[in-house]
Each structure stands twice: as C-alpha cells, then as structure tokens.
C-alpha positions as CSV (number, residue, x, y, z in Angstrom):
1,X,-53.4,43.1,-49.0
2,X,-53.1,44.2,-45.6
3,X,-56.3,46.6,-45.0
4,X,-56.5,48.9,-41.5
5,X,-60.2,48.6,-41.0
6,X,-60.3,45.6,-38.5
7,X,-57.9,44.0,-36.2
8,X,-56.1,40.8,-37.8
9,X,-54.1,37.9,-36.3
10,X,-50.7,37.0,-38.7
11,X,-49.0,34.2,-37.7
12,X,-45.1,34.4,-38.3
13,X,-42.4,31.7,-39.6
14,X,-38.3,31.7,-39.0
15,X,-38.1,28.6,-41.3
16,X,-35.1,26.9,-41.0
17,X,-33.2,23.5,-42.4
18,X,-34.2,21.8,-38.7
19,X,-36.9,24.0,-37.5
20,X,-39.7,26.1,-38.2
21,X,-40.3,29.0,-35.6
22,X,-43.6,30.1,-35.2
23,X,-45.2,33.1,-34.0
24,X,-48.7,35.2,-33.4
25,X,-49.4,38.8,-33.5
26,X,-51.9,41.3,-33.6
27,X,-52.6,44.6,-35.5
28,X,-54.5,46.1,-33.0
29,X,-51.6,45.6,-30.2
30,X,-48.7,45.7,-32.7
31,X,-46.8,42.8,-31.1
32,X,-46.3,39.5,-31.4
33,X,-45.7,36.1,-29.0
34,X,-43.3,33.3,-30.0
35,X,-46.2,29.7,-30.6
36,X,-44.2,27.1,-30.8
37,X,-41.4,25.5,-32.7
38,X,-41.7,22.1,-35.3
39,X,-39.3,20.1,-36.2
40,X,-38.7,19.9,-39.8
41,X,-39.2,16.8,-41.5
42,X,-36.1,16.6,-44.2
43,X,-36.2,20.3,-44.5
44,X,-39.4,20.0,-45.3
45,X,-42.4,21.6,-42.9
46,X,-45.0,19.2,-40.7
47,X,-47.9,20.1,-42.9
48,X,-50.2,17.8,-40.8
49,X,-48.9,20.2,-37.7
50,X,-49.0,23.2,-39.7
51,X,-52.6,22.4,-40.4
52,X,-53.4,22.6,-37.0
53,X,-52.0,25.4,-35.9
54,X,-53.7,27.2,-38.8
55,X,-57.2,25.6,-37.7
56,X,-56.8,26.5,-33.9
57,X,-55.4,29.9,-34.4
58,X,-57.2,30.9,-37.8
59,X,-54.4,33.9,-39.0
60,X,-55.9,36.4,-41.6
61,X,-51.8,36.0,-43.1
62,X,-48.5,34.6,-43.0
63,X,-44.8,36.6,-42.4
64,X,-42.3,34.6,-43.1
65,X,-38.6,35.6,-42.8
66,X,-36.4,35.4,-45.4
67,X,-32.7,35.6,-44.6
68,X,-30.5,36.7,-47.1
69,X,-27.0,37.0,-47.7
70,X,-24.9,40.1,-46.1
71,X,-25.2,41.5,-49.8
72,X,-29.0,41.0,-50.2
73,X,-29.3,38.4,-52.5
74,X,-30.8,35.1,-51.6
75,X,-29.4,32.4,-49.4
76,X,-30.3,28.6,-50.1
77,X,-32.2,29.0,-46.8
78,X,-34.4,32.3,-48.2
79,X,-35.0,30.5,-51.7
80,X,-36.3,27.3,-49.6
81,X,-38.5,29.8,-47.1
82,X,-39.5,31.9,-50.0
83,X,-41.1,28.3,-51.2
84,X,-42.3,27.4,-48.4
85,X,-44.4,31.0,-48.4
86,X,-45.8,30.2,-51.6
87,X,-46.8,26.9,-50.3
88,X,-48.8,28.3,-47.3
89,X,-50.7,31.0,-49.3
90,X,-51.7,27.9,-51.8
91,X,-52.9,25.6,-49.1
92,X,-54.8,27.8,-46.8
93,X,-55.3,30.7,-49.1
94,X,-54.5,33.4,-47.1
95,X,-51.9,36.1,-48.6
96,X,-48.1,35.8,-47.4
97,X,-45.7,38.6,-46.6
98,X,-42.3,37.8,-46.3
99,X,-39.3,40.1,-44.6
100,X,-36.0,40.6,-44.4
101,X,-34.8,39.0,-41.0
102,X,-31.0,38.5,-41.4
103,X,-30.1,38.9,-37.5
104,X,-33.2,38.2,-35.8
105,X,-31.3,35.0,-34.5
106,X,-29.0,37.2,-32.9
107,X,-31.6,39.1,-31.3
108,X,-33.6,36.2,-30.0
109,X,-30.4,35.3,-28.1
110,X,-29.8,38.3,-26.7
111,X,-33.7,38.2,-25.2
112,X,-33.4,35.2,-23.9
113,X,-30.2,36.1,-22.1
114,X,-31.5,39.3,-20.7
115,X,-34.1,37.2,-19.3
116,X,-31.5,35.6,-17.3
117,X,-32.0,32.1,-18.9
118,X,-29.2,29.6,-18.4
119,X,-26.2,30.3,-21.2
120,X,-27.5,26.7,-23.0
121,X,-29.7,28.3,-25.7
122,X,-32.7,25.9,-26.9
123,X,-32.2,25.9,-31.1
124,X,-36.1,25.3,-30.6
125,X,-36.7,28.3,-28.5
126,X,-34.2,30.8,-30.2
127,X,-36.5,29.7,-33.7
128,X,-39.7,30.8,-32.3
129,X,-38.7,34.0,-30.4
130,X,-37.0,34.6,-34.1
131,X,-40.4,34.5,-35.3
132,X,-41.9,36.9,-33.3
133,X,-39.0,39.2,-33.7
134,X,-39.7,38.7,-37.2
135,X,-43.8,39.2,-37.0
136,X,-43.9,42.2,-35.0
137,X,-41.2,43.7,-36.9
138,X,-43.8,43.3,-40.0
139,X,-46.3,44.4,-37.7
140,X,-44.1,47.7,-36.9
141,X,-43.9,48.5,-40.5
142,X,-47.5,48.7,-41.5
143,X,-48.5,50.8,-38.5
144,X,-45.3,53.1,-39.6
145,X,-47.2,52.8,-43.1
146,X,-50.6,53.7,-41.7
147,X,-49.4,56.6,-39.4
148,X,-47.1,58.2,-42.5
C-alpha cells in the first residue's frame, strides 16, 4: 500500500497488443516522464528487458493502465494488462496499481502535437507518453487522497 512517509519512484505501463509504454514518476514531484517503449513479443512483454529497466530504475510500484470499454467493463486488451499486472507484482514483488486510462492515447497525441512534432505520430512514442499520462494521473490521485 501506498504510504506518504517517503518519496517513491512508480514506474508506469500503457500495455498494448504491439507495445508496452513505459513511464517514471515521483511522489515527491507528482509527475511523471515517458522511459521508453518495448516492443511486445506475441503480445507478450520482453521480460528479459523488463528486467532491466526494473534493476536500473528500482520502482517501489507498478501503475498499469487498464482500458476498458465505453461502458466500463473490460476490453480483451484490459483483461491481458490486468495479467500482465499480476505478473509484475509476482516477479519483482512490488505491489501493482492499475487505473482507468480509456483516452490517454488521445491525450498523448494531442501533446505531441502541441509540441509541434511532425503530423506522423510514432505508435512507439504515443505508448510511452500514454504511460506517463497514465502514472502521473495515479500520482494525482493519491496526493488528492493525502490532502482530503
């Protein structure tokens, strides 16, 4: 469980069929900056990569987006990211949080093209600005939770 006492490092996951956008933020600043992007290996996560990052970066947690259906319930995509949560808290042992993150794609488009980026969107960079939409949005929620 998420505690206030010290400042943590999450790193956060858009996990997708071709790609797995990742992401690393802070409590302490309350935001987060899009890693890197992998590419899935039949929708199935680099684990060797994954481990990696995890050694090198050493996140207290996991987010990991879960994009459901307009109506909430679960997409094939969510059920597969859900498992893929479960999988990261079982190999690193770290708790996993997951969120809601239904139009962060659309969001990470529109920052890249108010950054006046060429109208081409990068799949690969769209996934892991996703992410940190998605992390720091977590990251917004517990200090709204602290501060109420």
């Amino acid at each position: 469980m998420y505690t206030k006492d010290s400042p943590k490092t999450y790193m956060g996951f858009d996990f997708g069929s071709k790609y797995l956008g990742i992401a690393l933020g802070q409590t302490i600043t309350g935001t987060a900056q899009p890693l890197t992007t992998l590419k899935m290996l039949d929708e199935k996560p680099n684990w060797q990569l994954l481990d990696r990052l995890v050694q090198e970066w050493q996140p207290d947690g996991f987010i990991v987006g879960l994009a459901l259906q307009p109506d909430g319930k679960h997409s094939k995509t969510s059920i597969q990211a859900k498992h893929f949560g479960e999988s990261l808290q079982q190999r690193y042992q770290k708790p996993v949080y997951f969120i809601e993150e239904r139009l962060t794609s659309v969001a990470a488009r529109e920052t890249i093209r108010d950054k006046a980026r060429p109208s081409r969107h990068n799949k690969a960079e769209i996934d892991r600005i996703s992410a940190a939409i998605i992390l720091e949005s977590w990251l917004n929620s517990i200090a709204y939770e602290r501060s109420s």
